[in-house]
matplotlib code that plots the C-alpha trace (Angstrom):
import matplotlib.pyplot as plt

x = [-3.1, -6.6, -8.4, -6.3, -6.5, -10.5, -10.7, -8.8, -11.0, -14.2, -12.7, -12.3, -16.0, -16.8, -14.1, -14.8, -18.4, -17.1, -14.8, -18.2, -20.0, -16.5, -16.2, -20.1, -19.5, -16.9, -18.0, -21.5, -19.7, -17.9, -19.4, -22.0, -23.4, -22.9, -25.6, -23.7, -20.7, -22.9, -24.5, -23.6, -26.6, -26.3, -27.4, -30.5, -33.6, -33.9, -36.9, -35.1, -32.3, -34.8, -36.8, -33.9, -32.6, -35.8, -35.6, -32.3, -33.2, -30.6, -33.2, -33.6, -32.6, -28.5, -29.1, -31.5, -29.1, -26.3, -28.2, -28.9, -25.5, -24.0, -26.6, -25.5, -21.9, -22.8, -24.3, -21.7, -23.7, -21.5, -23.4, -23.0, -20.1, -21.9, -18.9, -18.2, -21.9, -21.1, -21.3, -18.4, -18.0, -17.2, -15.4, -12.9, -12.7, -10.7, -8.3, -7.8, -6.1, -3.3, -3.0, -2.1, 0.3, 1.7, 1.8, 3.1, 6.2, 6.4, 7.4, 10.0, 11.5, 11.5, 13.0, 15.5, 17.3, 17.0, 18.3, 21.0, 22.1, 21.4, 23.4, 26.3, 26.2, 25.9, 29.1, 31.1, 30.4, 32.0, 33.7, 33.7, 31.1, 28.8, 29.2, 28.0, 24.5, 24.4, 24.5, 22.0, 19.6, 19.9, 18.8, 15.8, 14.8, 15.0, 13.6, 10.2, 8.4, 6.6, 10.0, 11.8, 9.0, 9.5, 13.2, 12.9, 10.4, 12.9, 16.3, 14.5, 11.4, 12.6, 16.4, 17.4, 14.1, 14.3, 10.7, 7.7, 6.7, 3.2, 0.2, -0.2, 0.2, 1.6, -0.3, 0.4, 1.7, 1.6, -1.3, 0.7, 0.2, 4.5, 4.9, 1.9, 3.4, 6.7, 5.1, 3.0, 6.2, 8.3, 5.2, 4.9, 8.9, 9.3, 6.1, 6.9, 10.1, 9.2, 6.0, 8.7, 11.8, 11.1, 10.0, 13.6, 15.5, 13.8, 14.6, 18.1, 18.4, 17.5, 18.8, 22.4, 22.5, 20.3, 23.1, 26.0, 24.3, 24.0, 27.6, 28.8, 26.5, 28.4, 26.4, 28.8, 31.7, 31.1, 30.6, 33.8, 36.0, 34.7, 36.5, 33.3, 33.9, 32.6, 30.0, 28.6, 28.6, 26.7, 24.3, 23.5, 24.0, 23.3, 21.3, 18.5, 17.4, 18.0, 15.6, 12.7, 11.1, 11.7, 9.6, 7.0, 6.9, 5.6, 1.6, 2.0, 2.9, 0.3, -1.7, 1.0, 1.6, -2.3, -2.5, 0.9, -0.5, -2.9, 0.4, 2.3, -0.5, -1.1, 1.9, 2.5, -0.6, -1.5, -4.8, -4.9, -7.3, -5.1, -5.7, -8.9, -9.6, -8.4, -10.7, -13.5, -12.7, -12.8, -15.9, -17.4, -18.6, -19.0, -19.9, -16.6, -14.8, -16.0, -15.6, -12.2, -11.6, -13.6, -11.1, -8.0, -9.2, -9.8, -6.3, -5.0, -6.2, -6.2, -2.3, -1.5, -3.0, -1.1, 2.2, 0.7, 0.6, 4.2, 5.8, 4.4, 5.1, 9.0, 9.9, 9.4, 9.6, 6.3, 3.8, -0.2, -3.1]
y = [-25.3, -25.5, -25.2, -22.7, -20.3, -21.5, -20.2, -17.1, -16.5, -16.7, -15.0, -12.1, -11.8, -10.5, -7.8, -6.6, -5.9, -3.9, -1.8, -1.1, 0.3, 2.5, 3.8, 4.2, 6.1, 8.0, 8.8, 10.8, 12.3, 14.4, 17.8, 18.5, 15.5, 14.1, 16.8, 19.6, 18.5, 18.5, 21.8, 24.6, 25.5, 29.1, 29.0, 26.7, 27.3, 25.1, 23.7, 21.8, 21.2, 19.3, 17.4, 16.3, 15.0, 12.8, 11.3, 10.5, 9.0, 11.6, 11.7, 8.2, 6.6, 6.0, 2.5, 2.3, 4.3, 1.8, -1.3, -0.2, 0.7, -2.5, -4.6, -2.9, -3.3, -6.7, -7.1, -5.3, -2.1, 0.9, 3.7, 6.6, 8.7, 12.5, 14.8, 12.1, 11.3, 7.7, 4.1, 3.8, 0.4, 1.2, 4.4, 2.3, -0.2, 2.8, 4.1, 0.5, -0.7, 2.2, 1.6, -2.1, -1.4, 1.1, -1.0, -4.2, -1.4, -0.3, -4.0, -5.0, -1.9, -2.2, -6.1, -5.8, -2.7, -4.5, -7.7, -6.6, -3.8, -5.8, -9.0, -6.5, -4.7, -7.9, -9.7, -6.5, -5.2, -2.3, -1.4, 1.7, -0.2, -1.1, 2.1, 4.4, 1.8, 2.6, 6.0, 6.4, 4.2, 6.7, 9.5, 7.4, 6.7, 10.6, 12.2, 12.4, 10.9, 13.8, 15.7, 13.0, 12.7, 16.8, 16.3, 12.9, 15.5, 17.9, 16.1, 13.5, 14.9, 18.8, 19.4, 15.7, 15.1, 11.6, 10.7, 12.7, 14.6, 13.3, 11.2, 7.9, 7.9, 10.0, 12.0, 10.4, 7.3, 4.4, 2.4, -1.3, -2.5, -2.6, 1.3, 1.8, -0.3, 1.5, 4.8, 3.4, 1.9, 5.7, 7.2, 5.2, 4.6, 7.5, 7.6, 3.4, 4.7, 7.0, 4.7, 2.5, 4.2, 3.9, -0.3, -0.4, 1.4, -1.1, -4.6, -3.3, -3.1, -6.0, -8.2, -6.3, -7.2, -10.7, -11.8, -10.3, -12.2, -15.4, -15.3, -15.6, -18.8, -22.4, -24.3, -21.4, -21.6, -25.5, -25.2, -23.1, -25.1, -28.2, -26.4, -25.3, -22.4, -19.3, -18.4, -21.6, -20.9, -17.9, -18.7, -22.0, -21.3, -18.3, -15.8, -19.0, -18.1, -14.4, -14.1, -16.2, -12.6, -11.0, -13.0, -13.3, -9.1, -9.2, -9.6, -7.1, -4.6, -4.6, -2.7, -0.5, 0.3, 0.7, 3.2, 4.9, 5.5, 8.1, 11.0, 9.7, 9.5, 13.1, 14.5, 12.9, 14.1, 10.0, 9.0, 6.3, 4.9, 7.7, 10.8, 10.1, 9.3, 12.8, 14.4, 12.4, 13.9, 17.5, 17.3, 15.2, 12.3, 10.2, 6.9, 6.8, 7.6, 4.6, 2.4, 3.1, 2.5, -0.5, -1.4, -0.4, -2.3, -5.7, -5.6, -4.9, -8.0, -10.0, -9.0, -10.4, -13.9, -14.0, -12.9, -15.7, -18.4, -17.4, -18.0, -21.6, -22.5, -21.0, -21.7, -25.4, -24.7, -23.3, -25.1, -23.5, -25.7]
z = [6.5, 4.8, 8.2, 9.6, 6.5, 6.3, 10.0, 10.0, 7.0, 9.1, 11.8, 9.6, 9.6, 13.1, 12.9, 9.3, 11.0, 13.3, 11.1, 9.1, 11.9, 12.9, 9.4, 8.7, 12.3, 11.4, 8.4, 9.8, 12.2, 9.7, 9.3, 6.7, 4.6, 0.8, 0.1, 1.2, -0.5, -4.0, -4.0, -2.2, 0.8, 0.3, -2.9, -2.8, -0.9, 2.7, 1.7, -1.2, 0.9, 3.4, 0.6, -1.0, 2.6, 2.8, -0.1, -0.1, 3.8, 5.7, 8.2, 9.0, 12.3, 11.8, 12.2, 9.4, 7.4, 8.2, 7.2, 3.9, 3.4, 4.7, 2.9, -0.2, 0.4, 1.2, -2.7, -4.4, -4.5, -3.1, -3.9, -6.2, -6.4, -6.5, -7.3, -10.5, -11.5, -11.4, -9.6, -6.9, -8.5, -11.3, -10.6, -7.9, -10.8, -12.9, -10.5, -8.3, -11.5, -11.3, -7.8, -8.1, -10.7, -8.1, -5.7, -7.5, -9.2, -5.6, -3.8, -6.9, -6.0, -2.7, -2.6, -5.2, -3.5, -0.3, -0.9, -2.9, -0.2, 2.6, 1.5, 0.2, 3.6, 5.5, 3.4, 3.9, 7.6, 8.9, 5.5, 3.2, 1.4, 4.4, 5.6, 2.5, 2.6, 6.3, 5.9, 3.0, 5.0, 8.0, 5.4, 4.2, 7.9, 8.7, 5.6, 5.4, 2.2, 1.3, 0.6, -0.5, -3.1, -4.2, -3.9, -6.7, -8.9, -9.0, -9.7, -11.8, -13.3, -13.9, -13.5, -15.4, -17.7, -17.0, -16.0, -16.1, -12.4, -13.2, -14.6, -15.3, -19.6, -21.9, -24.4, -27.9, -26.4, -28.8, -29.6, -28.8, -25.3, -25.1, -25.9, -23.7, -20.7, -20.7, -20.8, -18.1, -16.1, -16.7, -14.9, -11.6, -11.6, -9.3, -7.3, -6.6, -5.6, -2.6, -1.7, -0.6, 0.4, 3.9, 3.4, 1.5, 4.7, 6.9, 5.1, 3.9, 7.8, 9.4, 6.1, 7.0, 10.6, 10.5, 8.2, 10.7, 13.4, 11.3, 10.6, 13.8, 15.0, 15.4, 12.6, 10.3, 11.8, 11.8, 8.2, 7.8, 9.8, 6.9, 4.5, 3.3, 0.3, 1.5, -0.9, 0.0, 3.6, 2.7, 0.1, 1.6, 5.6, 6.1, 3.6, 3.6, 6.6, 6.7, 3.9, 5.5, 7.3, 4.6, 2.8, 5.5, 5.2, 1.6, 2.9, 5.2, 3.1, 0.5, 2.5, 4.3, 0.4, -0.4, 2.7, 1.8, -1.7, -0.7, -0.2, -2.6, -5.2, -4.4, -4.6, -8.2, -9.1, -9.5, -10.6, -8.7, -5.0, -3.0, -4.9, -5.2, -1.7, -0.4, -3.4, -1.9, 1.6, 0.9, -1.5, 1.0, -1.0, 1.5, -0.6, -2.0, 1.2, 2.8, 0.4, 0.3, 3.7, 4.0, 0.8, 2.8, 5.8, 3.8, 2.7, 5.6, 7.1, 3.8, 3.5, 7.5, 6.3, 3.6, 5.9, 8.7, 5.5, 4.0, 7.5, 7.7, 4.0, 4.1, 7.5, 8.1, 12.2, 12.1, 12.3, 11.9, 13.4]

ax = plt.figure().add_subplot(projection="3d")
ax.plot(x, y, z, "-o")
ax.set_aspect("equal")
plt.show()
């Protein structure tokens, strides 16, 4: 297990390279540059415009440009955020933390709906019950996050006044870190909600039919035909191994959930890596943008090693050499 993570781990080295040079790539591609997106050209003579594009080394060779970037990545240095007058570092290091909290709110969600729909569907197939989950699964599947997201703001947020529409903390919350974590917690409720409606459809799903499937295999109906009590045949026979992918999903989707942030975060008016991602975009600050990426990227392949190493360790069948 040691040399297989050790190796994917090195593996991850050649490819992260290459997602640097697409995203630098990308990134001056875009039209205009950071300096356009800090003043406004119309209103500045060209002849600052072009000395400030030396000196900031705009009109170096693109390879030179990426090697300094890279090699500052590489030190921990992501440049300067212009639109926030402030080290990407350090301005990441602010909204990252809402994020994760996001994120993390976002997966407990996600599993404790599941399981418990997915093992109540799965127990009571093709009744009233197993229907109704069906049904609002369907309706998960088919509505798009975005509106699900303005439909939760305003049954939740305007029409009942149960959690706020927006933000991360209240103003006036209390000073103790409890009063301040369910403040926090009544924030993201909603927005963790919608991040993973469509992660909840999906697991609800396949738990519901893996477990139909299970159910009908001769090492059950061996078990049943024992005598064995039926809870017993369930717990022990079959939702064991129904829950093994599950598990194994739970790298995977920290960074489906990091990328899904970026709507969702915008939507609720989040401060988190999302929001500020498509503020960076528009304003063209081009540090940030890339850094975020770069981020997104990491945990995308970070969260399939971690998938890769949950299969091995909960599924004694696999073996990884």
């Amino acid at each position: 297990m040691l040399t297989y993570t050790l190796r994917r781990l090195v593996g991850m080295i050649p490819l992260l390279f290459l997602i640097s040079i697409v995203v630098f790539s990308l990134a001056k591609m875009m039209p205009g540059d950071a300096l356009t997106g800090r003043i406004d050209p119309t209103n500045v003579k060209p002849e600052y415009l072009a000395e400030m594009r030396e000196k900031l080394g705009y009109n170096d060779p693109i390879h030179v440009q990426y090697l300094r970037w890279i090699s500052g990545v590489l030190q921990g240095d992501f440049g300067e955020s212009f639109i926030h007058k402030m080290p990407v570092s350090q301005l990441m290091g602010h909204r990252l933390s809402n994020t994760i909290f996001l994120a993390l709110l976002s997966l407990l969600i996600t599993y404790a709906i599941a399981f418990a729909a997915g093992i109540y569907a799965g127990r009571k197939s093709y009744t009233l019950g197993d229907n109704l989950v069906m049904a609002l699964n369907y309706i998960a599947y088919a509505v798009p996050s975005f509106f699900a997201a303005i439909v939760a703001i305003y049954i939740f947020a305007i029409l009942l006044g149960w959690v706020p529409a927006s933000g991360t903390i209240s103003v006036g919350a209390g000073d103790d870190w409890l009063s301040s974590f369910l403040d926090r917690l009544k924030h993201a409720i909603l927005p963790a909600f919608c991040l993973g409606l469509v992660q909840t459809a999906q697991y609800t799903q396949f738990l519901r039919n893996d477990i139909i499937e299970s159910s009908r295999k001769d090492y059950v109906r061996t078990a049943r035909a024992k005598g064995t009590r039926e809870n017993l045949v369930y717990n022990r026979h079959i939702l064991r191994n129904s829950l093994i992918p599950i598990v194994t999903f739970l790298g995977i989707d920290i960074g489906v959930l990091l990328s899904g942030a970026v709507v969702t975060e915008r939507i609720f008016v989040y401060p988190g890596v999302g929001s500020l991602f498509i503020d960076s975009i528009s304003n063209r600050d081009y540090s940030v943008v890339m850094t975020i990426t770069m981020m997104l990227s990491v945990m995308t392949l970070v969260g399939n090693l971690i998938a890769d190493l949950l299969y091995g360790i909960v599924d004694p069948r696999i073996r990884l050499e």
